[in-house]
MIDREN-606865 format. One record per residue: y, x, z of N, C-alpha, C in turn. Coordinates in steps of 0.2 Angstrom, whole numbers, plus 5000, padded with zeros to 4 digits. Last residue first. Example, Ala and Ser with C-alpha at 12.3 -4.5 7.8 and 13.67 -1.06 7.14 Angstrom:
<nodes>
498950645035499550685036500050645039/497250665039497850625039498450665039/
</nodes>
This chain:
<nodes>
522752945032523352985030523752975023/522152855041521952885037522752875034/521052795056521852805053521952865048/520152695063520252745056520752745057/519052635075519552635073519752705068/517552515072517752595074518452565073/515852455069516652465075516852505075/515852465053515452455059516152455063/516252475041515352485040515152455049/517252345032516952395038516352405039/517452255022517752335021517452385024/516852135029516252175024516952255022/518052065035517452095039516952155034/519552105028518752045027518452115032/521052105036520452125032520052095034/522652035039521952015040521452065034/524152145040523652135035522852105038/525052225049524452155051524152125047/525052355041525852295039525452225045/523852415044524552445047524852385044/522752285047523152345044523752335047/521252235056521952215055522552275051/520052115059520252185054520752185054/518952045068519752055064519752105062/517151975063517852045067518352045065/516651845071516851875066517251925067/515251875084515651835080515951855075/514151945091514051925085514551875079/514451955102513951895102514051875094/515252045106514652075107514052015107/516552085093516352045099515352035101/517252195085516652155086516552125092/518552265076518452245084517852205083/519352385068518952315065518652325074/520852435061520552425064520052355066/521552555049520952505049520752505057/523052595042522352595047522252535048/522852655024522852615029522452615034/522952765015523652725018523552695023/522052725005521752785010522452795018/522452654996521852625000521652645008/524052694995523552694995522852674999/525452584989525152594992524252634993/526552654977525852614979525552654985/528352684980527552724979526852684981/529452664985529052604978528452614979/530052744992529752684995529452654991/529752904991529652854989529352794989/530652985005529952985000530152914996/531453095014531553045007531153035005/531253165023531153105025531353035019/529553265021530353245020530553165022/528453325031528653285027529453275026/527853405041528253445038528553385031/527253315050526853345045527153355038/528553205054528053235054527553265049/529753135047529653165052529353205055/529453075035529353145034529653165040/529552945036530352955035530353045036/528052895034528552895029529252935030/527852945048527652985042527952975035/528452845054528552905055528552975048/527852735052528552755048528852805052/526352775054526552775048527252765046/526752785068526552855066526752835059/527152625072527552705073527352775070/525852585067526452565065526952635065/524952655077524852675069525552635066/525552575089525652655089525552665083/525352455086526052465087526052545084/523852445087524152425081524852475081/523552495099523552535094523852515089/523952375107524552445107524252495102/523152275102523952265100524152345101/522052325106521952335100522752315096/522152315119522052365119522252385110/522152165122522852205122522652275120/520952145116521152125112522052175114/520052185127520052225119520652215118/520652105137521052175139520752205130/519951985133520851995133520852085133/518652005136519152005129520052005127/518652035149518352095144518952085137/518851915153519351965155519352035149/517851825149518651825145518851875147/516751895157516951885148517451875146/516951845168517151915168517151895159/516951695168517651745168517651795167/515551675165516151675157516751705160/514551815172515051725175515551755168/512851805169513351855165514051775167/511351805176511851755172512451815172/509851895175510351875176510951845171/508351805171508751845169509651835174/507251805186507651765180508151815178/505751865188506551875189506751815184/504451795184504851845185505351835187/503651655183503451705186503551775186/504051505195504351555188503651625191/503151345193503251415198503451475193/503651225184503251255185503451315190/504151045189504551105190503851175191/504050875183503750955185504150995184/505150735186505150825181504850855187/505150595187504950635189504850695185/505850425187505750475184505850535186/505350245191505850325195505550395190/506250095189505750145186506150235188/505849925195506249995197505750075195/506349755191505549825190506349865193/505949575196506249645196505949685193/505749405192505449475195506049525192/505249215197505749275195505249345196/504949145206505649145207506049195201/503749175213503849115208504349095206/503849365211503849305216503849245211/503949525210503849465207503649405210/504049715204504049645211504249585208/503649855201503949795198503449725206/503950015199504049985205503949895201/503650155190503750095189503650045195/503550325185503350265189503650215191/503250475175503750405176503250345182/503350635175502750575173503650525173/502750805169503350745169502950695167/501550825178501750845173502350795176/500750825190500450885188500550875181/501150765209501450795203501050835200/500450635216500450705213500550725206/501150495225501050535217501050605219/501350375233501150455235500950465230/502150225239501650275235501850345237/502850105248502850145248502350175244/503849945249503049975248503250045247/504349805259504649875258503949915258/504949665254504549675257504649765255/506049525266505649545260505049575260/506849485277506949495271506849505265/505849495286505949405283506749425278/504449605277505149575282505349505283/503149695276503449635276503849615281/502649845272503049815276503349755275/501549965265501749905263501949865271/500850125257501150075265501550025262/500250155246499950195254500050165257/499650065233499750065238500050105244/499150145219498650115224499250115230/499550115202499550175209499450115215/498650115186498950085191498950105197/499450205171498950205176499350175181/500050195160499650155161499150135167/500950325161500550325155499750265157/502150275168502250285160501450295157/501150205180501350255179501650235170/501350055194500950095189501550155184/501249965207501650015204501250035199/502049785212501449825211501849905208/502149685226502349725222501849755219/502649505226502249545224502349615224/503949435239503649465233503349495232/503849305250504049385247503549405242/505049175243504549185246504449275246/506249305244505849225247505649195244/506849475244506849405242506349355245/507049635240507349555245507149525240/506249775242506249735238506449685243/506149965241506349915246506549855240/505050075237505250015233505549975240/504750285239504750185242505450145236/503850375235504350345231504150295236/503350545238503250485241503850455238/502350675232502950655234502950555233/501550835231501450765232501950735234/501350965218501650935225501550865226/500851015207500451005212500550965218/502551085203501951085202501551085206/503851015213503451055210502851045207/505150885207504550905210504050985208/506350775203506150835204505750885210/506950625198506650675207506250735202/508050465199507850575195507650605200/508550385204507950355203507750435199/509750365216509450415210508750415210/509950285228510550325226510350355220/508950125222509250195228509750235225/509449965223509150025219509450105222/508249845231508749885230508749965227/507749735220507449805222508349825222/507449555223507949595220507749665224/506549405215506649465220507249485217/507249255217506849295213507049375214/507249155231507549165226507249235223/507849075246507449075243507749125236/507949145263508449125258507849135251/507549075281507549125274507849095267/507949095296508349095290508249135283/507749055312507849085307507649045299/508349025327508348985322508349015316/508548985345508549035340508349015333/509548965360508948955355509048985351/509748965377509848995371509548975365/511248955392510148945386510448965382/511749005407511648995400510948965398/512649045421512348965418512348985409/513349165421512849165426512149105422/514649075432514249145428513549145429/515348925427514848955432514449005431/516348885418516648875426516148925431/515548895406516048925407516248945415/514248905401514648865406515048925409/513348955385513648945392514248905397/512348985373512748925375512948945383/512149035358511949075367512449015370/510849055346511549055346511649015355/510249165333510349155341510849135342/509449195320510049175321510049165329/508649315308508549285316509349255318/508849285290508749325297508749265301/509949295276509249275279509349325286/511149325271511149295275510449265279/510849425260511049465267511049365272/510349345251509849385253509949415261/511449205251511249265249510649285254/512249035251511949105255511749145250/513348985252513349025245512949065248/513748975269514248965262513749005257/513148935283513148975278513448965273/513748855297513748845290513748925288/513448815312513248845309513348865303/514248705328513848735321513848785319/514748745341514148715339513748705332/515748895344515548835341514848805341/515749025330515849035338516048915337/514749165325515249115321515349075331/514349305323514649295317515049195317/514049465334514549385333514649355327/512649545332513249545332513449475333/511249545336511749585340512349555340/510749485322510849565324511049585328/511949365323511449395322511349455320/512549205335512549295336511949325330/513649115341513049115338512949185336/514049035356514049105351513449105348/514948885364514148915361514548985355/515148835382515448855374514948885369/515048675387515048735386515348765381/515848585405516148595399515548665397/514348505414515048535412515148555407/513048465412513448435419514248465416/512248485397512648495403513248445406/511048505383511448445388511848475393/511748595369511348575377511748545380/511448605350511848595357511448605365/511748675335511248715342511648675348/511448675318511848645323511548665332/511848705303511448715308511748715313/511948725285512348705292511748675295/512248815270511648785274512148775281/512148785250512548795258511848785264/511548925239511648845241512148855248/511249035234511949005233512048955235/509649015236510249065234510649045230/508848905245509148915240509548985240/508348905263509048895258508948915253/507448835275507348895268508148875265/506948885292507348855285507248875282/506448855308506348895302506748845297/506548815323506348855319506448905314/507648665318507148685320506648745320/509048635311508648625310508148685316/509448645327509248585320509648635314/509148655344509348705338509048655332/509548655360509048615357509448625348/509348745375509648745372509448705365/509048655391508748695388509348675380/510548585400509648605398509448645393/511248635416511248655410510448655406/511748565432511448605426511448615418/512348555448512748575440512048585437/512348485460511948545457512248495449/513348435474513348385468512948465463/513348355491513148405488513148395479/514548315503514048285496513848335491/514248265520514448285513514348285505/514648185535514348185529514748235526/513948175552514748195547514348205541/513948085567513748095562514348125558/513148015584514048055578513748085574/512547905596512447945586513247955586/512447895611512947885605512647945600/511847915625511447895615511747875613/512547975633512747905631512247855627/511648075635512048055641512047965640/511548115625510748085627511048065635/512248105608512448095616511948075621/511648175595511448115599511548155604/512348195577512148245585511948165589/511948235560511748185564511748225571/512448235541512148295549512248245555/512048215527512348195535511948215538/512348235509511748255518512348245522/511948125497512448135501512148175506/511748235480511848185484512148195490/510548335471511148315472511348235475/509448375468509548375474510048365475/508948345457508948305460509148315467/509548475450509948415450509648345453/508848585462509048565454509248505454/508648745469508848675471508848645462/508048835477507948825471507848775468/508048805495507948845487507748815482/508948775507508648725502508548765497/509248765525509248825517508748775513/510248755537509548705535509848755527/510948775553510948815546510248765545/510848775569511348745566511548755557/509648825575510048875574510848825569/508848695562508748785567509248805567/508648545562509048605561508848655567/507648425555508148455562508448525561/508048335540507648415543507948405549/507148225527507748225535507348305538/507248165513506948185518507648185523/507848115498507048155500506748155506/509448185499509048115497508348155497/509448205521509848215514509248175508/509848245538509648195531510048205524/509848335548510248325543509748275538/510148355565509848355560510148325555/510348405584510648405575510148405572/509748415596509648335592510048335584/510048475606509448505601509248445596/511548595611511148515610510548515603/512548655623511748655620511448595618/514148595623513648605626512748615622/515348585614515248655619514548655622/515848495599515848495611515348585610/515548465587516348485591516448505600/514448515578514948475581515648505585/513848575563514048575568514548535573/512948635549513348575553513248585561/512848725535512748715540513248655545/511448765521512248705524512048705532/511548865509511548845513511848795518/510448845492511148825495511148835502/509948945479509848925484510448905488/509948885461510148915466509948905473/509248815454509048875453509248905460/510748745445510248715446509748805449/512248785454511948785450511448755450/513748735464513248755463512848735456/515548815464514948775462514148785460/515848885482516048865473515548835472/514749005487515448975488515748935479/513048935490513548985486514348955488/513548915507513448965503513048915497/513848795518514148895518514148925512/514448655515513848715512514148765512/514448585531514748585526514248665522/514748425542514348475540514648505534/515248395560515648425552515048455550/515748275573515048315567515348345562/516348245588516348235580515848285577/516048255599516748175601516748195591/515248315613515448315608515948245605/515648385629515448355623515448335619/515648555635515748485635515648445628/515548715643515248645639515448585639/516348835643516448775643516148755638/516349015646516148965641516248895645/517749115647517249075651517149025647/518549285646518449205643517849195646/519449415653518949365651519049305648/520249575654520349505653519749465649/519949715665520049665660520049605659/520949705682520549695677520649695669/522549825683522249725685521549775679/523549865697522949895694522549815693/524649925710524249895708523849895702/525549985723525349975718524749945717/526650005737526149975736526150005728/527250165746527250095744526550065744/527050295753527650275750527850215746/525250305747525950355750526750325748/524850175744524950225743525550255747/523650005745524250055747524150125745/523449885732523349935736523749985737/522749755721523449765725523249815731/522249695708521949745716522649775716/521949535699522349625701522049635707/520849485685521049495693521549555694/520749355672520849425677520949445684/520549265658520649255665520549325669/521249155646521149215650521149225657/520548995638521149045643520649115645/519848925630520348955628520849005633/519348845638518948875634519448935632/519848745644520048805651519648875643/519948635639520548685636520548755640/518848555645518848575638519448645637/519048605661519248575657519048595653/518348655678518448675672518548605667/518548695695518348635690518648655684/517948845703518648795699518148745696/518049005711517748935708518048875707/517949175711518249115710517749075707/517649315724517149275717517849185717/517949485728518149405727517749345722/517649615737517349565732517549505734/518049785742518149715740517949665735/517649925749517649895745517749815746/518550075760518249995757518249965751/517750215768518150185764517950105762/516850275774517250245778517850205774/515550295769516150355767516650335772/514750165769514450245773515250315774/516250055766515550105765515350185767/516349905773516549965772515849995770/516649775761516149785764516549875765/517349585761517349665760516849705763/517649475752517249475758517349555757/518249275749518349385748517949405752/518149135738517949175743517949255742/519349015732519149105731518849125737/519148875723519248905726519048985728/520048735716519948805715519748785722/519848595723519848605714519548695713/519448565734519148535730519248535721/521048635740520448595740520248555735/521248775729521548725732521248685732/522248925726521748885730521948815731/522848985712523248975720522748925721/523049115702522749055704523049035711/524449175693524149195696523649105699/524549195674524849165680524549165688/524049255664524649285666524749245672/523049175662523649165657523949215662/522649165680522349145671523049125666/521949275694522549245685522149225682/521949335709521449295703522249275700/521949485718522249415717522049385710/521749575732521249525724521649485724/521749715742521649635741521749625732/521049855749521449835746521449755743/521249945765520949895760521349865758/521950115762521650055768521250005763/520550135751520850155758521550175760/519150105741519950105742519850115749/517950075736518150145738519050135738/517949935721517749985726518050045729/518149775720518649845717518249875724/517649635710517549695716517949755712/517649475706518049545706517849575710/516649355697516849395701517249455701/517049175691516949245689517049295695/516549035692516849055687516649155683/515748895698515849005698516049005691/516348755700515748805697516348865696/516848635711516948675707516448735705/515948475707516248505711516248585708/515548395697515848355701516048415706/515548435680515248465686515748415689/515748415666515448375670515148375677/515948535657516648475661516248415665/515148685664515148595660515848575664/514848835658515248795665515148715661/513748945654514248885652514248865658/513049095662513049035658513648995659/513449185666513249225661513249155657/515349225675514749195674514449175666/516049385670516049305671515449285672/516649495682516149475676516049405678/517649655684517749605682517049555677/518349795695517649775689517549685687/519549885696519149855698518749805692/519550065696519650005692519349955695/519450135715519150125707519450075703/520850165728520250135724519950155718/521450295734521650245727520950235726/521850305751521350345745521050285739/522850375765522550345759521950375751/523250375781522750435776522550365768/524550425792524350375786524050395782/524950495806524550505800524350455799/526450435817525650415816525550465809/527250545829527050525823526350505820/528250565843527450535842527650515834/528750685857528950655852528350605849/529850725872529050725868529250665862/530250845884530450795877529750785874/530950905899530350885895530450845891/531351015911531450965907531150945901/531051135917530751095919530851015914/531951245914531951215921531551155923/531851275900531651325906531551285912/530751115894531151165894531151215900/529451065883529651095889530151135889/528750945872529351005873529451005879/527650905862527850895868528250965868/527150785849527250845850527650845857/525750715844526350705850526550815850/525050585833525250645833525750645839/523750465830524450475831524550545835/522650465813522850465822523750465823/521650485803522350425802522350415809/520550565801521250605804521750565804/519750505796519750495802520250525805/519950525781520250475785520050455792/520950685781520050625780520250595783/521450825774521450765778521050715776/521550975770520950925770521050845775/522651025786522351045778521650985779/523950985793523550975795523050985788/525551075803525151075796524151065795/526751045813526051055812525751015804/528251135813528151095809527151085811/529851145824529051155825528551095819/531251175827530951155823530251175822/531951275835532251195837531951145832/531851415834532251375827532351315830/531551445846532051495845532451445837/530151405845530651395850531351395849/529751445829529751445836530151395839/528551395814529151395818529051425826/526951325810527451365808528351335812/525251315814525951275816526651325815/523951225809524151255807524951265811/522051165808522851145810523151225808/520851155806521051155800521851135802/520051205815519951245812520651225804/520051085825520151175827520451205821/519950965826520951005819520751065822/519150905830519250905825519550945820/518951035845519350985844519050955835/518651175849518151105850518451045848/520151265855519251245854519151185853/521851235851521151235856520551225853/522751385849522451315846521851295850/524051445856523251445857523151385855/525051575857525051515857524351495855/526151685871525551665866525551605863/527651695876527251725875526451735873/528251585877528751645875527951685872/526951465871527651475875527751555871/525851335864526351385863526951405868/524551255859524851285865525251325864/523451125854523851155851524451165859/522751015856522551035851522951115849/522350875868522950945867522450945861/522350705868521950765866522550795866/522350555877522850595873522450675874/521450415874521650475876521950505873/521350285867521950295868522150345872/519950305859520250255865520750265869/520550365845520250305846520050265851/521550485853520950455851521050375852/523050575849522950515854522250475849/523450725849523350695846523150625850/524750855853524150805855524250775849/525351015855525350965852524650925853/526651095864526251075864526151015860/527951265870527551185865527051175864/529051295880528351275878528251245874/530451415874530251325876529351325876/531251515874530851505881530451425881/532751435866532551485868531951465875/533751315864533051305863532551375863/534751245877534651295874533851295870/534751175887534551235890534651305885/534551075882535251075887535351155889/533951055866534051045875534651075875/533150985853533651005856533651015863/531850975840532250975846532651015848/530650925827531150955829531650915836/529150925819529450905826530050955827/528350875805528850905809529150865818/526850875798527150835802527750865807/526050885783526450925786526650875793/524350895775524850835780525250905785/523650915760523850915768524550885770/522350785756522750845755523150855761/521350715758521050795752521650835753/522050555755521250605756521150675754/523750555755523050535750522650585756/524750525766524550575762523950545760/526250505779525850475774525450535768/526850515793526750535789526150495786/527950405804527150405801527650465795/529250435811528750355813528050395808/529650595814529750555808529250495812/530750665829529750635823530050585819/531350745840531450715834530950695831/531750775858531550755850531350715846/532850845870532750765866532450815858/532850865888532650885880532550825874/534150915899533750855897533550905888/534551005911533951045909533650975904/535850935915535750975912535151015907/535150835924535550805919535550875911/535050915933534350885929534450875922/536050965938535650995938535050965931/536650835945536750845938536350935934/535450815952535650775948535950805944/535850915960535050905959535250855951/537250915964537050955961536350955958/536950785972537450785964537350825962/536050845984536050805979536350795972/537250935990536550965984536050935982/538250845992538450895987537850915984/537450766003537750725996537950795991/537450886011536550846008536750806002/538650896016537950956012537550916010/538850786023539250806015538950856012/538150826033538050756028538450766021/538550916040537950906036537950846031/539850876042539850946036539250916035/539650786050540150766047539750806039/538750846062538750796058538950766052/540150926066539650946063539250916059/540850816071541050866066540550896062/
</nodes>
């Protein structure tokens, strides 16, 4: 019996161990990895639960090395917590929350990528119970652009095995980042004996990695024309991204299959004079030192693809071929052109020089040039336009029609293409003086004054000058034109003279006679001039002056007749003779001695001899 109870004791405080334990269990919680760039900080949460309750818990946090020891780093119960010594994370860990929250966050500042470790957070409960958790640290760091460069020489369509095309490196990335080659947007894909892609990575002193890809391919004529690029495909907090090179082109040589030559320069038609450039070129892609150009005269090699010919003239017009030589095949390709110089010859004028025309005769004159194309001719003289065409006609020349003729031939199609000739024109015929505005000159006494004679005509004429009183004047200037001739003198005034201009040719002759009044030096005032308007005015107002006395002795004598005044009667005797002594007399002289009016009381004209002088009488 006793037996019995013990044995059921020992199964009871077993169950009780057990469910005891069952009781004190701790369960926590981690994220699988934290992820962060280089430089910044890493949060890493550790959250738990127990049986116990999450009050009184220890915690503790490790770190798991590079030989898969497990480092404390970090200590916490009810009553201290203690970052450990010596560690990487002494100084840069960090740990917010209690026991009491059932959340414990370790905060790690400046992460590097040595710190890409695995984290353990460790939970103790009151009775012994224990949880533990593990997050890994994911430390990244965004590569550079990556750098892309072709190879520096041509690739040939002739390579039997694949030639370097182009390298990729992308530097300083973390984790390591991969390379993928395109052309056109399309990615390349290896492949024996056509492509192929060697990568090679190197870590650097930093810990971080760079990558280098170099592609090789057999190359086609049409590979000339593509684009070609790399991407860098690399990790980031929370995925992937990526990042593509510039885009390149890759020289392809291959060979030629045609020849083109053609004149770069001048554009359009050429001229004699001009310089032309011609350049020739084939159609392949590889260096080749066998272009040259045959043309009429010779044969050049070419520099640089470009052959310059100066100061080209109509022999140089013909066919030039440009010639390549396959020294693979010694296949000759050639391409031709035809070069054709435009000219224009010298201008050729008939008559010749010089002509003579009659006065009023006709004259026609004719100016052509040979040319490779259509001209137009302008005849021009003094500057001016006077006729347009190959001929000339003068109509009923004159004096004014003599001169320098020019007449300017050019080509239309090509600025720039002209000649010119010239052709003068003298007109025959018996002088003519033109006659100036007033052959009357007035001179002082003593003074010297110069007369010119301008004389036309053809042959030029004689001139000479002499005075009204026989004497011959001596030349001062004398100017021949091919319209005539223009003489000038210099007379001293020292009376009224005349001078005579006369010009004479085998044609004929003119005279021009100039007339000249000495003017002697006054030697007083001159009398002043007296203006005839003030004179009339004077005479008008005499003369109304002399009508209101008229009226006024009118009115006093029939006054005095009707004995209104001076106690007279007003009955007198109209019959009664007039007496001599009856009359007034007014006599008016004008101050240049003219005749005086005399006028009586009735307006009676009296003789000027009644009066001894100017007065006014009235007499009773």
């Amino acid at each position: 019996m006793a037996a019995r109870n013990t044995a059921s004791l020992l199964v009871g405080l077993l169950l009780l161990f057990l469910t005891w334990g069952a009781w004190a269990d701790v369960e926590v919680n981690m994220e699988d990895k934290v992820e962060v760039f280089r430089g910044e900080n890493a949060s890493i949460t550790c959250m738990f639960i127990s049986s116990d309750g999450v009050g009184g818990m220890v915690i503790q946090w490790f770190y798991v090395t590079r030989s898969a020891e497990k480092q404390s780093i970090y200590y916490q119960d009810t009553t201290m917590n203690i970052v450990d010594k010596g560690t990487p994370f002494t100084d840069r860990i960090s740990v917010t929350g209690t026991g009491a929250s059932g959340e414990i966050v370790l905060t790690i500042s400046d992460v590097q990528l040595e710190d890409e470790l695995e984290f353990i957070c460790l939970i103790k409960g009151l009775t012994d119970g224990t949880g533990e958790g593990r997050t890994k640290l994911k430390v990244f760091e965004k590569p550079d652009r990556p750098i892309i460069e072709a190879v520096k020489t041509g690739i040939s369509v002739n390579e039997i095995s694949p030639s370097k095309i182009a390298t990729c490196e992308v530097k300083n990335g973390f984790p390591k980042p991969s390379i993928t080659w395109y052309r056109n947007n399309m990615p390349i894909q290896a492949a024996q004996g056509v492509v192929e892609v060697v990568t090679s990575t190197t870590t650097e002193s930093s810990g971080l990695f760079s990558v280098k890809s170099e592609l090789s391919m057999m190359v086609i004529k049409e590979d000339q024309d593509d684009l070609f690029y790399c991407e860098v495909t690399y990790s980031v907090p929370g995925g992937l991204t990526m990042t593509e090179s510039n885009r390149i082109n890759i020289t392809v040589h291959y060979p030629s299959t045609a020849v083109r030559v053609w004149v770069e320069s001048p554009k359009g038609k050429i001229k004699e004079g001009d310089s032309i450039e011609l350049h020739c070129r084939d159609d392949g892609n590889m260096p080749s030192s066998s272009l040259s150009i045959s043309y009429p005269g010779g044969e050049h090699t070419l520099e640089n693809n470009v052959m310059v010919v100066d100061n080209v003239t109509r022999l140089n017009s013909g066919l030039y071929q440009c010639k390549d030589t396959d020294w693979d095949t010694l296949e000759e390709i050639t391409g031709n052109t035809t070069v054709f110089v435009n000219y224009l010859d010298p201008a050729v004028v008939e008559p010749e020089h010089t002509v003579e025309v009659a006065q009023g005769e006709e004259l026609t004159a004719t100016c052509n040039a040979n040319s490779s194309l259509q001209t137009h001719t302008v005849w021009f003289k003094d500057g001016e336009e006077v006729s347009t065409g190959h001929s000339l006609t003068l109509m009923d020349a004159t004096f004014d029609s003599a001169g320098t003729y020019k007449c300017v031939v050019t080509v239309p199609e090509i600025e720039g293409m002209e000649t010119s000739g010239t052709l003068r024109v003298f007109v025959t015929g018996p002088p003519e003086i033109i006659k100036p505005d007033s052959t009357e000159r007035e001179a002082s006494f003593e003074e010297t004054i110069n007369l010119s004679c301008n004389v036309r005509g053809f042959p030029a004429p004689t001139v000479t000058w002499n005075t009204s009183d026989g004497k011959i004047l001596e030349t001062a200037f004398e100017m021949r034109t091919d319209e005539g001739v223009e003489s000038l003198v210099s007379i001293k005034v020292t009376s009224d003279i005349s001078a005579t201009c006369e010009a004479s040719n085998e044609f004929g002759d003119d005279t021009l006679t100039f007339n000249i009044t000495a003017i002697k030096a006054a030697t007083a005032d001159p009398p002043k001039k007296v203006k005839k308007e003030g004179r009339g005015v004077i005479i008008a107002v005499v003369i109304i002056c002399i009508l209101l006395l008229a009226i006024l002795g009118s009115v006093l004598y029939f006054l005095y007749k009707k004995g209104k005044i001076c106690g007279r009667s007003g009955k007198q005797d109209l019959t009664k003779e007039k007496s001599s002594k009856d009359n007034i007399v007014v006599e008016m002289r004008s101050d240049n001695t003219e005749e005086a009016v005399l006028l009586g009381v009735n307006g009676e004209k009296l003789h000027p001899g009644d009066q001894g002088g100017e007065y006014l009488d009235v007499q009773k």
